[in-house]
Backbone atoms as SQL, in Angstrom:
CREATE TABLE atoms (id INTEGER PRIMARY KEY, chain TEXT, resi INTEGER, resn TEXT, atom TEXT, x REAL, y REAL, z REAL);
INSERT INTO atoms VALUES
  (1, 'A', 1, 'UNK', 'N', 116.714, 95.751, 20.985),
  (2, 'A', 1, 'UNK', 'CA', 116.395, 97.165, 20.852),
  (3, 'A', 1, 'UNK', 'C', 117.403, 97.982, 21.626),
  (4, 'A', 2, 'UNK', 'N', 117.929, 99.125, 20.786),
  (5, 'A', 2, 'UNK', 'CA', 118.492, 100.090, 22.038),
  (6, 'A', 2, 'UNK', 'C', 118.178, 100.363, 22.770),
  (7, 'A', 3, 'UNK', 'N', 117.162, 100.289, 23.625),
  (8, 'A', 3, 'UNK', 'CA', 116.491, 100.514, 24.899),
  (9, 'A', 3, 'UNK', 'C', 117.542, 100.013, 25.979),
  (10, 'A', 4, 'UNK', 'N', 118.002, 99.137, 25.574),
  (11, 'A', 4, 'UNK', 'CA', 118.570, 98.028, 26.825),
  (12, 'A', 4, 'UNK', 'C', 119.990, 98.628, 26.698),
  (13, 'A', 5, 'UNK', 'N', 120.505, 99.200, 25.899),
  (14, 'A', 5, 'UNK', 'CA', 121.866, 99.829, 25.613),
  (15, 'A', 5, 'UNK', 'C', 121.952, 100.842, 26.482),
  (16, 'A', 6, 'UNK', 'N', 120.677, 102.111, 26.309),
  (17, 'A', 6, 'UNK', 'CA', 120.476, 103.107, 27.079),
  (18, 'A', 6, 'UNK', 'C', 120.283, 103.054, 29.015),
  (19, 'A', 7, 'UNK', 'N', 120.064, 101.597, 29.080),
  (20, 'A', 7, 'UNK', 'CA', 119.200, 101.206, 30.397),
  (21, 'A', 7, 'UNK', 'C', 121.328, 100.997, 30.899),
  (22, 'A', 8, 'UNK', 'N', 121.911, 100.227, 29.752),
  (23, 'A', 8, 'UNK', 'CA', 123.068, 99.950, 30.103),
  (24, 'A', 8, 'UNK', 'C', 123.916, 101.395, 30.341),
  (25, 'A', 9, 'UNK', 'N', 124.228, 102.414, 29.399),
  (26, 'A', 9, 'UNK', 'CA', 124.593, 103.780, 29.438),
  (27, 'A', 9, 'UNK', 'C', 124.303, 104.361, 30.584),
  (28, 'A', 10, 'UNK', 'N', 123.104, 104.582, 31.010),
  (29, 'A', 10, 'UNK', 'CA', 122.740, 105.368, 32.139),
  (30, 'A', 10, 'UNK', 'C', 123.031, 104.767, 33.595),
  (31, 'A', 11, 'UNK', 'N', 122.938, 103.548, 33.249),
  (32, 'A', 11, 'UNK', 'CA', 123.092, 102.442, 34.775),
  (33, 'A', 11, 'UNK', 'C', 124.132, 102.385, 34.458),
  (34, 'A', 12, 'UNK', 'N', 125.299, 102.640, 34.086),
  (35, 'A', 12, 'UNK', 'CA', 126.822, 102.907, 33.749),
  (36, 'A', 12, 'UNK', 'C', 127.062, 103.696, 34.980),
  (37, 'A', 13, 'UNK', 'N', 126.886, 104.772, 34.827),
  (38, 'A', 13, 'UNK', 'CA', 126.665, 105.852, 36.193),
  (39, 'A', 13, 'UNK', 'C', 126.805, 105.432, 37.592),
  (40, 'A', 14, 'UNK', 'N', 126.148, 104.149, 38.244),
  (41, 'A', 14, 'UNK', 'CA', 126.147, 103.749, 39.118),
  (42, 'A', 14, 'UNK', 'C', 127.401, 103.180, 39.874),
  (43, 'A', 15, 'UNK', 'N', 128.267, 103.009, 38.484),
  (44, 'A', 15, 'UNK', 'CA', 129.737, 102.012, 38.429),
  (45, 'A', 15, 'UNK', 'C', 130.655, 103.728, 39.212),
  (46, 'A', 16, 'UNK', 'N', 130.099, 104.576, 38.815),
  (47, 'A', 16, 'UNK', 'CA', 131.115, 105.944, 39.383),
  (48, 'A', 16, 'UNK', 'C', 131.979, 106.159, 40.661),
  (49, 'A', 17, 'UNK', 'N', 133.308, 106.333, 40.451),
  (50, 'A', 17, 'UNK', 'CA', 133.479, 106.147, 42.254),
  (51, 'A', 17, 'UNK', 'C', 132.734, 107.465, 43.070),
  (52, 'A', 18, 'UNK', 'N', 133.142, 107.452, 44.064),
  (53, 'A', 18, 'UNK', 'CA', 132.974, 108.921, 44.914),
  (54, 'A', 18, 'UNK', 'C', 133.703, 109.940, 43.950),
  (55, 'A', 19, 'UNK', 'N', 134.278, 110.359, 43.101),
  (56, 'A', 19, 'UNK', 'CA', 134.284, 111.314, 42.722),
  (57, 'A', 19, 'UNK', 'C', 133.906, 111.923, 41.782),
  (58, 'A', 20, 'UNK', 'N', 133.814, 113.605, 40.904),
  (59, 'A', 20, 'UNK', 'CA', 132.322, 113.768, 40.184),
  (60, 'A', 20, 'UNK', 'C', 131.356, 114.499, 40.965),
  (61, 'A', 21, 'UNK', 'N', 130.193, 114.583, 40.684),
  (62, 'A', 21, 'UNK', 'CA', 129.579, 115.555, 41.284),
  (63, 'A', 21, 'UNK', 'C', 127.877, 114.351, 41.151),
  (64, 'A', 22, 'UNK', 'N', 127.241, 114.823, 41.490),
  (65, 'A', 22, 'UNK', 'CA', 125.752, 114.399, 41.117),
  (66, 'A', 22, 'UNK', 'C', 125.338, 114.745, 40.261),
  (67, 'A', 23, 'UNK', 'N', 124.812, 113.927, 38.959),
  (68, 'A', 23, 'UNK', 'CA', 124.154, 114.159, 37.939),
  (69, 'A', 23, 'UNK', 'C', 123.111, 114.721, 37.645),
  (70, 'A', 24, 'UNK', 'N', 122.920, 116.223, 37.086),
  (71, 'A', 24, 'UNK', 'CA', 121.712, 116.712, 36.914),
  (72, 'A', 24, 'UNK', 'C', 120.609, 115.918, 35.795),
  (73, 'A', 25, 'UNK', 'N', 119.793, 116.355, 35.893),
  (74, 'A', 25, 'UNK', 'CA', 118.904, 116.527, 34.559),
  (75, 'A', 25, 'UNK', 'C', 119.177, 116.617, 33.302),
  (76, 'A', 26, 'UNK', 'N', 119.523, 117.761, 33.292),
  (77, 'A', 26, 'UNK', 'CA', 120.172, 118.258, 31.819),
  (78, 'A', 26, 'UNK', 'C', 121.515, 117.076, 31.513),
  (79, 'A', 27, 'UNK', 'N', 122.547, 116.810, 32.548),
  (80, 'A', 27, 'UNK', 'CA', 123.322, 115.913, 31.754),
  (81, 'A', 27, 'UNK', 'C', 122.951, 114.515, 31.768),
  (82, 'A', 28, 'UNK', 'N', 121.542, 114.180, 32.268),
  (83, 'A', 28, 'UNK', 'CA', 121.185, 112.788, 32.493),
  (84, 'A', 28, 'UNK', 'C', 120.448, 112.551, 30.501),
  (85, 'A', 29, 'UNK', 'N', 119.503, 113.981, 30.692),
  (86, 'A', 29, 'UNK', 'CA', 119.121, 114.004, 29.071),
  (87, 'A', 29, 'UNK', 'C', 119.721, 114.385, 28.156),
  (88, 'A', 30, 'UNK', 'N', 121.185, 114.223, 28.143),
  (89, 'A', 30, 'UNK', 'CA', 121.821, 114.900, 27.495),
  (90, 'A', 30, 'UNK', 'C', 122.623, 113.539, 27.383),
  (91, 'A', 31, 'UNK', 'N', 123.128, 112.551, 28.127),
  (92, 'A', 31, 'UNK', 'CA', 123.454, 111.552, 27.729),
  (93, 'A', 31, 'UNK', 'C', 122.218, 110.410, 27.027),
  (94, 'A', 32, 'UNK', 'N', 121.379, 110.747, 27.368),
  (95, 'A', 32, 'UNK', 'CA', 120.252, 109.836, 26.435),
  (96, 'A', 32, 'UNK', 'C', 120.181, 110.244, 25.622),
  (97, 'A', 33, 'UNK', 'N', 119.963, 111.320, 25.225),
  (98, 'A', 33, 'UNK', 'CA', 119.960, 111.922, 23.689),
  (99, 'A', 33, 'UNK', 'C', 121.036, 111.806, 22.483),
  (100, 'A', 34, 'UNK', 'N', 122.409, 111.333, 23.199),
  (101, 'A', 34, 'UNK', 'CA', 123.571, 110.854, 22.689),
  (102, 'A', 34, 'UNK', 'C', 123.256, 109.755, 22.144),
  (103, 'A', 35, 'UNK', 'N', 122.943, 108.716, 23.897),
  (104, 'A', 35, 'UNK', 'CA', 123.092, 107.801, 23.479),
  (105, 'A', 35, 'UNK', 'C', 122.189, 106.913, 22.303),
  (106, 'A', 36, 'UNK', 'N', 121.128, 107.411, 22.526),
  (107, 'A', 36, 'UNK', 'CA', 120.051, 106.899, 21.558),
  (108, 'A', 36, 'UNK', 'C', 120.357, 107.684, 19.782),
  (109, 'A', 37, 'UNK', 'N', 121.182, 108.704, 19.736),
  (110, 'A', 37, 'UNK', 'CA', 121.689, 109.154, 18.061),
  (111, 'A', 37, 'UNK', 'C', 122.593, 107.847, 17.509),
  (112, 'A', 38, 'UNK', 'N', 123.271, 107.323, 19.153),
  (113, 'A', 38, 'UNK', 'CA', 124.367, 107.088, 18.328),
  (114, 'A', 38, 'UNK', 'C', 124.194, 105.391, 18.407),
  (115, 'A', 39, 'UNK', 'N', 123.338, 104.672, 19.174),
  (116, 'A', 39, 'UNK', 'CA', 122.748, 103.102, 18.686),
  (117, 'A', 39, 'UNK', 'C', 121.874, 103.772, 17.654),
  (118, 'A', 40, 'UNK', 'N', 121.051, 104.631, 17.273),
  (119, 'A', 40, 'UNK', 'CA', 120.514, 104.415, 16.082),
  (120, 'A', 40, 'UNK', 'C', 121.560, 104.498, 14.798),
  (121, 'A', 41, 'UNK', 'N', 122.513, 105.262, 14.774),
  (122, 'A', 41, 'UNK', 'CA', 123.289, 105.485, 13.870),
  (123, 'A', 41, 'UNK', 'C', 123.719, 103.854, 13.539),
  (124, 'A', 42, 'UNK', 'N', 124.170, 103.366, 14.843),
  (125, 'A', 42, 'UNK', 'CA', 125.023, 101.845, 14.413),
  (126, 'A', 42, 'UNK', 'C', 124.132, 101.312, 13.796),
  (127, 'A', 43, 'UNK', 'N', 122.907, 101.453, 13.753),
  (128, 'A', 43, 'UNK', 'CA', 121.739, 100.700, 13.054),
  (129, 'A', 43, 'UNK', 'C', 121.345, 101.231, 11.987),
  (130, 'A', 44, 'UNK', 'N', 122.066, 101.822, 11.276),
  (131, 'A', 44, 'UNK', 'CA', 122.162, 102.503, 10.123),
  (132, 'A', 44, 'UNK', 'C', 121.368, 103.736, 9.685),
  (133, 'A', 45, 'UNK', 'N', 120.330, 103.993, 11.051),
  (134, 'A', 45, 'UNK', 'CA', 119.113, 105.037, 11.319),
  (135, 'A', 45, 'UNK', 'C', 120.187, 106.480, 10.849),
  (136, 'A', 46, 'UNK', 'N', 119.840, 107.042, 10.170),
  (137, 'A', 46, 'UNK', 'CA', 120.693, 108.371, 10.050),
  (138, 'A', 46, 'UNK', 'C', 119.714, 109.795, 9.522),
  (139, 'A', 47, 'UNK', 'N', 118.562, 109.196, 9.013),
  (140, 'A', 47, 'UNK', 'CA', 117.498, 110.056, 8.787),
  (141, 'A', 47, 'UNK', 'C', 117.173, 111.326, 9.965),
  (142, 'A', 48, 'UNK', 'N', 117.233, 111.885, 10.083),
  (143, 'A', 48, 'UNK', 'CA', 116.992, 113.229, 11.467),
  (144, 'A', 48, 'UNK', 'C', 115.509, 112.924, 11.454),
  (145, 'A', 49, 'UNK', 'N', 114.732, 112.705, 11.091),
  (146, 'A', 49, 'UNK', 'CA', 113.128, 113.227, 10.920),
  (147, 'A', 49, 'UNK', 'C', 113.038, 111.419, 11.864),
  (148, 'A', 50, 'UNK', 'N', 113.516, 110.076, 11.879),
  (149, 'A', 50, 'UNK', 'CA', 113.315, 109.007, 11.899),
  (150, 'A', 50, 'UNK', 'C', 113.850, 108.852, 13.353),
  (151, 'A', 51, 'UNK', 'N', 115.447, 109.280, 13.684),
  (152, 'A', 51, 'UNK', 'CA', 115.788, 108.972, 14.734),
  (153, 'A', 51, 'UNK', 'C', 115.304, 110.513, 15.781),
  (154, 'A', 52, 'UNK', 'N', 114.750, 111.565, 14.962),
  (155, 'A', 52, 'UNK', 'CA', 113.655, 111.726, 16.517),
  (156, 'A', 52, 'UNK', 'C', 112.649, 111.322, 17.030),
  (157, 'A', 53, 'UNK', 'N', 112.024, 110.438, 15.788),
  (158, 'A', 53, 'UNK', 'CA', 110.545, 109.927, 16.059),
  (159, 'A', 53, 'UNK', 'C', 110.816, 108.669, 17.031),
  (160, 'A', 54, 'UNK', 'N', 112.077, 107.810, 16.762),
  (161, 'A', 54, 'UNK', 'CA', 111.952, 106.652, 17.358),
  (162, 'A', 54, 'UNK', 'C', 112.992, 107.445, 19.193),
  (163, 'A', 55, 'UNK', 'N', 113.984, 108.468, 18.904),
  (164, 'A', 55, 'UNK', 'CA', 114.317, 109.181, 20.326),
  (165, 'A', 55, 'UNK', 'C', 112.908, 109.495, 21.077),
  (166, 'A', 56, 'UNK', 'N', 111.774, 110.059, 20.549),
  (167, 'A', 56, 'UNK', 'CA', 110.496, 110.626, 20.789),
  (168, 'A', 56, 'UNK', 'C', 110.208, 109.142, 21.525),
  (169, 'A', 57, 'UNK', 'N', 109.701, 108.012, 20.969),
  (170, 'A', 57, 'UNK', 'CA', 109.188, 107.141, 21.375),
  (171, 'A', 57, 'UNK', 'C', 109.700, 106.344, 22.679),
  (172, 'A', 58, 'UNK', 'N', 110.617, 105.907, 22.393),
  (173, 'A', 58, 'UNK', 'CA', 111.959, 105.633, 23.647),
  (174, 'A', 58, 'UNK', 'C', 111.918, 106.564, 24.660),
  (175, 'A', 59, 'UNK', 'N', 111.506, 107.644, 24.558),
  (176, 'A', 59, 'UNK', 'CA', 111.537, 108.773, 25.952),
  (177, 'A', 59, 'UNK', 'C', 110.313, 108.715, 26.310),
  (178, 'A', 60, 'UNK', 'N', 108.935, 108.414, 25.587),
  (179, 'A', 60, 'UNK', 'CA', 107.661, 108.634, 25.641),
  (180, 'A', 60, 'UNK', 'C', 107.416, 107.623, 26.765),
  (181, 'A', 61, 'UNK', 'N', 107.905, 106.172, 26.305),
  (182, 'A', 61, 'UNK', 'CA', 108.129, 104.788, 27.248),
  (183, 'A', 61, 'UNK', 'C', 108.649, 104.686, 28.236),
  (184, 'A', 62, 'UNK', 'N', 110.040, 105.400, 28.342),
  (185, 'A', 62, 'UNK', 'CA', 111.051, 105.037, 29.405),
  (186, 'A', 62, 'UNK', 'C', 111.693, 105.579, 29.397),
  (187, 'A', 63, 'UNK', 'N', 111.477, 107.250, 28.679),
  (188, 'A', 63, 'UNK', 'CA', 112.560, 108.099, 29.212),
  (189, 'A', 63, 'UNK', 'C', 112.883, 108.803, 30.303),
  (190, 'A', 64, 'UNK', 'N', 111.180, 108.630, 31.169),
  (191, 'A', 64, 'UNK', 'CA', 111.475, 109.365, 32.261),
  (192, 'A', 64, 'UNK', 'C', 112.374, 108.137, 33.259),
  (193, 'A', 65, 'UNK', 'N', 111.742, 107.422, 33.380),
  (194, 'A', 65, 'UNK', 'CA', 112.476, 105.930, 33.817),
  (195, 'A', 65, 'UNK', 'C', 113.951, 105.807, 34.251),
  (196, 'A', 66, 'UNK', 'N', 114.049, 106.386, 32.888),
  (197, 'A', 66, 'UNK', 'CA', 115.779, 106.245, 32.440),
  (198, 'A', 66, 'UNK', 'C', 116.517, 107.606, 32.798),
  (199, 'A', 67, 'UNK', 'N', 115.709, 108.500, 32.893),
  (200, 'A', 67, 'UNK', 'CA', 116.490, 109.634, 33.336),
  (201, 'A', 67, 'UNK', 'C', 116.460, 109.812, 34.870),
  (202, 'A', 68, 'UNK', 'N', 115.612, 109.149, 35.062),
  (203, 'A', 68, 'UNK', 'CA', 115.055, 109.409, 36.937),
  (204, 'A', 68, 'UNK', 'C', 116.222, 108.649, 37.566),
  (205, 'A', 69, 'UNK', 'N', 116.628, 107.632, 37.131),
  (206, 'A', 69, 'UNK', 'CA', 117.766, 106.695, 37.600),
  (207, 'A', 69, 'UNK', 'C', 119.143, 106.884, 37.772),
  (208, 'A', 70, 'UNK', 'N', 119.455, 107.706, 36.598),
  (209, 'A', 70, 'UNK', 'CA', 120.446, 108.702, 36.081),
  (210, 'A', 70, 'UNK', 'C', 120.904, 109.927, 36.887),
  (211, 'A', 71, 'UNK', 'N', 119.661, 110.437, 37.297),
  (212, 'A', 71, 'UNK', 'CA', 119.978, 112.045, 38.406),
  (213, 'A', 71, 'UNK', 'C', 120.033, 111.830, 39.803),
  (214, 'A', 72, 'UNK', 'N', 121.625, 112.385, 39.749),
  (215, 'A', 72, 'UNK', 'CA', 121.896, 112.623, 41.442),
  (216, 'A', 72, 'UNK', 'C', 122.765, 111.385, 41.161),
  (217, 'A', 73, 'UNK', 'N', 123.314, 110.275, 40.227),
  (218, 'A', 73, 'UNK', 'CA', 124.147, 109.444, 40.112),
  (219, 'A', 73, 'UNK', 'C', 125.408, 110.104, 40.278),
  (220, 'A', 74, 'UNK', 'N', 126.798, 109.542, 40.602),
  (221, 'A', 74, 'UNK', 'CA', 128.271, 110.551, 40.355),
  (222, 'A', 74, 'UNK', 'C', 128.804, 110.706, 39.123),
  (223, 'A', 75, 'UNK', 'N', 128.812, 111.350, 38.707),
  (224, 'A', 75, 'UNK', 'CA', 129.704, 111.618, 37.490),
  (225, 'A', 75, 'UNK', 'C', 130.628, 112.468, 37.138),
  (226, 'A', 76, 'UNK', 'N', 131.732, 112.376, 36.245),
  (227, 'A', 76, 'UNK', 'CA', 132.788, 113.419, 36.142),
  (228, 'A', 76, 'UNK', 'C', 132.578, 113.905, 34.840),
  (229, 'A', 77, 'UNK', 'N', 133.193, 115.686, 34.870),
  (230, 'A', 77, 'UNK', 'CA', 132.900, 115.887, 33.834),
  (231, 'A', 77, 'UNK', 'C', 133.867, 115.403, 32.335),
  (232, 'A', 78, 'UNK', 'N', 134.686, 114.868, 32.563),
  (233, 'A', 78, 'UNK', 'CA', 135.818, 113.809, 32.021),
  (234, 'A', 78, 'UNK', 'C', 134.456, 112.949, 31.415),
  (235, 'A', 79, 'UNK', 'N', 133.621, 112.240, 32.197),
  (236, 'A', 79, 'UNK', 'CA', 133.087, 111.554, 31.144),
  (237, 'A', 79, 'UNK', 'C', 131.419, 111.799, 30.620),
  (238, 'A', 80, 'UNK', 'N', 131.367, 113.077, 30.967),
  (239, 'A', 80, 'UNK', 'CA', 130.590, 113.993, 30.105),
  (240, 'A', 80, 'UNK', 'C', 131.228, 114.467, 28.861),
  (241, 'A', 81, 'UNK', 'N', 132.499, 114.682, 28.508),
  (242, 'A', 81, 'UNK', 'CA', 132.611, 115.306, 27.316),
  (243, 'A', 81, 'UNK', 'C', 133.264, 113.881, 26.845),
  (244, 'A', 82, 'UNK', 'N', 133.328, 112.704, 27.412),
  (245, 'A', 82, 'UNK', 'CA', 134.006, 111.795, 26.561),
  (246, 'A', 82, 'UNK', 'C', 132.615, 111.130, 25.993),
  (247, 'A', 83, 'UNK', 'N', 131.564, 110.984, 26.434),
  (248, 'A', 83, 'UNK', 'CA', 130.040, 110.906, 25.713),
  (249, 'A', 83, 'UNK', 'C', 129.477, 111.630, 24.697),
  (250, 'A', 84, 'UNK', 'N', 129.928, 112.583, 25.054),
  (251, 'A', 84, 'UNK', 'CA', 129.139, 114.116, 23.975),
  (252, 'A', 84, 'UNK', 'C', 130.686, 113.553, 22.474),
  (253, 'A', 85, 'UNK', 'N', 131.690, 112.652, 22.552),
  (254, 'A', 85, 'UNK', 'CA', 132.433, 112.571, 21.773),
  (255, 'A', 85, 'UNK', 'C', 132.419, 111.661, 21.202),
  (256, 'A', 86, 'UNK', 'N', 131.635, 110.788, 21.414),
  (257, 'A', 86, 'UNK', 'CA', 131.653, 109.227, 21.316),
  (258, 'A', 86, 'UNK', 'C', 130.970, 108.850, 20.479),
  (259, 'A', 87, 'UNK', 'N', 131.460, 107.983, 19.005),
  (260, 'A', 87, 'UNK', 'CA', 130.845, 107.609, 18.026),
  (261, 'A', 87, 'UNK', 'C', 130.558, 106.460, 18.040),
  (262, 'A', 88, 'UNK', 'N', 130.492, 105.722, 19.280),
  (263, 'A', 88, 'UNK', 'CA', 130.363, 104.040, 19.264),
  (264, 'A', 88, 'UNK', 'C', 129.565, 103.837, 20.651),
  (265, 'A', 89, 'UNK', 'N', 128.489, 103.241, 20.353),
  (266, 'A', 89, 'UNK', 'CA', 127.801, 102.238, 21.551),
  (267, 'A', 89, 'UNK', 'C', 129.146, 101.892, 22.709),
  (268, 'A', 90, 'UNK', 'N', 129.867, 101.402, 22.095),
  (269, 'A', 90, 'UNK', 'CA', 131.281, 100.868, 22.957),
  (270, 'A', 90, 'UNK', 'C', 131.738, 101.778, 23.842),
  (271, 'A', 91, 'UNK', 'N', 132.256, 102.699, 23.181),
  (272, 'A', 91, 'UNK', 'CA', 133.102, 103.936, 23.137),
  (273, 'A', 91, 'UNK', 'C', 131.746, 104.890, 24.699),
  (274, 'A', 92, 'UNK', 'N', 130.987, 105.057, 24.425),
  (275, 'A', 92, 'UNK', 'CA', 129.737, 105.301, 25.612),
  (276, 'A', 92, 'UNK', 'C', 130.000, 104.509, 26.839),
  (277, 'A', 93, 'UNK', 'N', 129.733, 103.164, 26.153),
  (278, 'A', 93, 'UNK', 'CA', 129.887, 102.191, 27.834),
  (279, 'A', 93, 'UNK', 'C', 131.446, 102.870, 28.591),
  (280, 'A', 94, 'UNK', 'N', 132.188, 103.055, 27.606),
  (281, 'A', 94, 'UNK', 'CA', 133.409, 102.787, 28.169),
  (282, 'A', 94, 'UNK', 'C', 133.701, 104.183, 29.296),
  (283, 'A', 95, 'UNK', 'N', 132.702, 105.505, 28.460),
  (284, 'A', 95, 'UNK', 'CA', 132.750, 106.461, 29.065),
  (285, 'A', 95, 'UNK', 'C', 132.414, 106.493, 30.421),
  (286, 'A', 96, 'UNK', 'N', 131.322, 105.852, 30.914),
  (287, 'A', 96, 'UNK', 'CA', 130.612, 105.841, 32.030),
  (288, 'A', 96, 'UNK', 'C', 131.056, 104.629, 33.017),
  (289, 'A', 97, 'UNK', 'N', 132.419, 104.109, 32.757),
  (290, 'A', 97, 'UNK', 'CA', 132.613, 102.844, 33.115),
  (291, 'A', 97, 'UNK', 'C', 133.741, 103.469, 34.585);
């Protein structure tokens, strides 16, 4: 399940050196919301009405989880807009790496 992709994406963050700032909220849910469009996409999910129900569900479970872990992590904004660009599961890890 993408769950474990997202757990990987966000715990990406942790890899950050000292420089960057601390991760808010907004860009902690703002990379989950990526990241979960874009493992559903690889999974051929492309329906809008389908991949919010299953984004809905995944956040319902463990989104606070996943975002709580995420805020106040370091991040640059270099790989905030290289996420918000990123059409590949890969291409994500690599952002936060």
């Amino acid at each position: 399940m993408w769950i474990a992709s997202c757990l990987a994406c966000l715990g990406g963050l942790v890899l950050a050196s000292g420089c960057g700032h601390p991760a808010t909220r907004d860009e902690c849910e703002a990379i989950f919301q990526r990241s979960a469009e874009i493992e559903l996409r690889a999974q051929n999910v492309v329906d809008p009405k389908i991949v919010a129900e299953r984004t809905a569900a995944v956040r319902e479970a463990r989104g606070k989880e996943l975002i709580d872990r995420c805020v106040g992590r370091r991040i640059t904004d270099a790989a905030l807009a290289c996420v918000r660009q990123a059409t590949t599961p890969e291409q994500v890890d690599r952002c936060l790496e």
